[in-house]
Phi, psi and omega in degrees: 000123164308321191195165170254135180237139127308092136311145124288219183301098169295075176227150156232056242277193156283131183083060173212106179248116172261117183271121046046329222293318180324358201219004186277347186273355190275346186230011194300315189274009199238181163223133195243167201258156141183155172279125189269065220292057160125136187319158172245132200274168175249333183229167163294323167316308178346309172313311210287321179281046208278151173266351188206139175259015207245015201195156182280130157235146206245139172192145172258156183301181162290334201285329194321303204312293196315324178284330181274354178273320200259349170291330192077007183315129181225004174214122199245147173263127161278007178294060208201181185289323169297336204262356153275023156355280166287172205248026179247132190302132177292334151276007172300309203289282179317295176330284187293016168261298158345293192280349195232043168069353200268109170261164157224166187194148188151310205322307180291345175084126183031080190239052164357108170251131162264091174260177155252117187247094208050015177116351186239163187274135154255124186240122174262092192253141200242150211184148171230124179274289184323144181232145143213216230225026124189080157263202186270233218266158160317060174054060201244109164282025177225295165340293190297342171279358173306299191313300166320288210283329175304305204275335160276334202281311178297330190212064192321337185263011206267162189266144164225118220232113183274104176265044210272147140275136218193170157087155191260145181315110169088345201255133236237008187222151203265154193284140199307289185308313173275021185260296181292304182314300180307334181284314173299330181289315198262017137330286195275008199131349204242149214255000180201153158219127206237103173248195190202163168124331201301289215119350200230140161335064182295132167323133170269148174223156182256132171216107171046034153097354202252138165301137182232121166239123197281342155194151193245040164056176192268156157217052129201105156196116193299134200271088168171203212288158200207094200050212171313337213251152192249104180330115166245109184255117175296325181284124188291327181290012159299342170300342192260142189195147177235132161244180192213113180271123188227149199246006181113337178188358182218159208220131161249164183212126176236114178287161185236181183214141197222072164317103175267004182274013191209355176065037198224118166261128182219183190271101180285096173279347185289327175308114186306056182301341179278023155268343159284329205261344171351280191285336167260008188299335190226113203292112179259131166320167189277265190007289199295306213276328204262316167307327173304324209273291226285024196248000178236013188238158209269183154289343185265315143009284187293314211256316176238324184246003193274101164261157196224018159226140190241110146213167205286311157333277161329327173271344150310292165322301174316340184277278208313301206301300187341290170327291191281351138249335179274014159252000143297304175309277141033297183276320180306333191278315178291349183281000191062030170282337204213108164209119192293336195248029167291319146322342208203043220226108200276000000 
C-alpha cells in the first residue's frame, strides 16, 4: 500500500442506499481506515432490539460490507460509544468482517492493530476516552504513552498511528485534556494522531512536526431511522467532514459534503482547507487554549462534560459526571418531563 485514508464515522443501517462513487478514486491507490459506529445486525428484527431506550442506537445493515469493500477500507475500529449497542453478540460483527477479509480491533479499548506499511511495522493504537456505563473498559493515558514508548524503544523505525475516538458531541474544539494527551502521544513517539466522534470538524494542529487532526467529523452516517427513532442533526456543519491521506509523514486532507437528503457523498471542492490549520496555526499554550475552549463551551459542557487532564482519575471522574446526567435524563424522560425524540419517534 502507498498511502493510508483516515475515515470517520462508518454506519449504514437498513432500506439506506448511499452514493459514494464521487469519492471512489480517492482510495483506488490507498487503503482506508475507518470507525465502524456500531454491530453490524444480520436481520431487521434485530433492529427492534436495542440495550437502552433512552439514546440512538446505531448499527449498520451487511449492506455496510459493499461500501467497505468497494472503498478498499481493510481495517475498521470497533472502539467507540455504539457498538453494544444491541443485544446480538458483539462477535457476530467480527466474525462476519472476518470472513469478508476485514480485521478489526477496539473491543478491549486502547486495543493495538500491527500491519504492514511500506516495508515498515505500523502499529494503530485505537482508545475511546469518554465512559458511561456502556462503553468499553476505561481509558488509561499513561498505558498508551506506555505502549508508544515500548514499541518506539523496540522498534525505532516503526509508524505510530493514535486513533481515538474522543471528544464532546458536535462541539467545534477538541477537549482541554485531549489536546495535552495528543501532545503527549507524539512526545512519546508516536507519528500521526487522526480522531472521530464530535460528528463535527475539528481543528488541525503541526505539533513538533507531527499532524494532530483532533476529529474528522462524520462519513458515511445516514441521517435517518435507527428503530423507532429517527437521527437528526440540527447543525448543517454535520454535512461537512474530512478524510486524511497520509503517505508515512505527510497528509494531504480532503473535505467532504454528505447531502443528507439524498444520502450522496462527494468531494467538496469549493472548500478553504488551510482554514482547519487556523487556530493552531501559531502554537498557543494550554492556559490561552483553555481559555478559548471554555469561552465557546456551553455550562453544561464546563461543568460535566468536559475533561481537561488526560489521567486515568479524570476519567474516572469523567465515568462519574457522565452517569449522573444521563441518569437525570433517564429519570426526567420516564417521568414525561423531557422527550427529545418527540419529533422524531415513528
Amino acid at each position: 500500500m502507498d498511502k493510508i485514508i483516515f475515515c470517520g464515522d462508518l454506519v449504514c443501517p437498513f432500506d439506506v442506499d448511499v452514493d459514494y462513487s464521487d469519492i471512489c478514486s480517492l482510495f483506488e491507490r490507498s487503503v482506508g481506515i475507518a470507525n465502524l459506529e456500531g454491530a453490524i445486525l444480520l436481520n431487521k428484527s434485530a433492529v427492534e432490539a436495542p440495550k437502552w431506550t433512552d439514546k440512538y442506537s446505531l448499527y449498520s445493515s451487511p449492506q455496510v460490507l459493499d461500501i467497505i469493500k468497494k472503498l478498499n477500507i481493510k481495517y475498521v475500529s470497533l472502539c467507540n460509544n455504539h457498538i453494544l449497542d444491541y443485544k446480538q453478540d458483539i462477535n457476530e460483527t467480527v466474525e462476519l468482517l472476518k470472513s469478508n477479509d476485514i480485521d478489526s480491533w477496539g473491543l478491549k479499548n486502547h486495543d493495538l492493530l500491527k500491519i504492514k506499511f511500506n516495508g515498515r511495522n505500523l502499529h494503530i493504537i485505537t482508545l475511546a476516552t469518554f465512559s458511561n456505563e456502556h462503553s468499553l473498559n476505561l481509558m488509561n493515558p499513561s498505558r498508551v504513552l506506555s505502549d508508544i514508548r515500548r514499541i518506539r524503544r523496540h522498534d525505532p523505525d516503526a509508524l505510530i498511528v493514535i486513533y481515538p475516538h474522543w471528544g464532546v458531541e458536535k462541539f467545534y474544539y477538541p477537549e482541554p485534556a485531549d489536546r495535552k494527551f495528543a501532545h503527549d502521544c507524539v512526545d512519546a513517539g508516536a507519528n500521526i494522531v487522526v480522531g472521530h466522534h464530535p460528528h463535527v470538524i475539528q481543528p488541525v494542529e503541526i505539533y513538533k512536526g507531527v499532524p494532530i487532526v483532533y476529529s474528522l467529523g462524520n462519513f458515511i452516517l445516514p441521517q435517518t431511522f435507527y428503530g423507532n427513532k429517527k437521527l437528526v442533526y440540527r447543525q448543517p456543519e454535520v454535512q461537512h467532514e474530512l478524510i486524511v491521506e497520509w503517505d508515512g509523514k505527510n497528509i494531504q486532507l480532503y473535505q467532504l459534503y454528505f447531502d443528507k437528503e439524498i444520502n450522496k457523498l462527494k468531494v467538496d471542492l469549493s472548500a478553504d482547507i488551510e482554514k482547519h490549520f487556523a487556530l493552531f496555526k501559531e502554537q498557543i499554550s494550554g492556559s490561552k487554549y483553555l481559555l478559548s475552549y471554555l469561552k465557546n463551551a456551553s455550562l453544561l459542557d464546563i461543568a460535566l462534560r468536559t475533561r481537561y487532564v488526560p489521567n486515568i482519575f479524570n476519567e474516572y471522574i469523567s465515568y462519574v459526571s457522565r452517569n449522573l446526567l444521563r441518569f437525570v435524563r433517564k429519570v426526567l424522560i420516564r417521568a414525561g418531563l423531557h422527550n427529545p425524540y418527540k419529533a422524531f419517534v415513528k
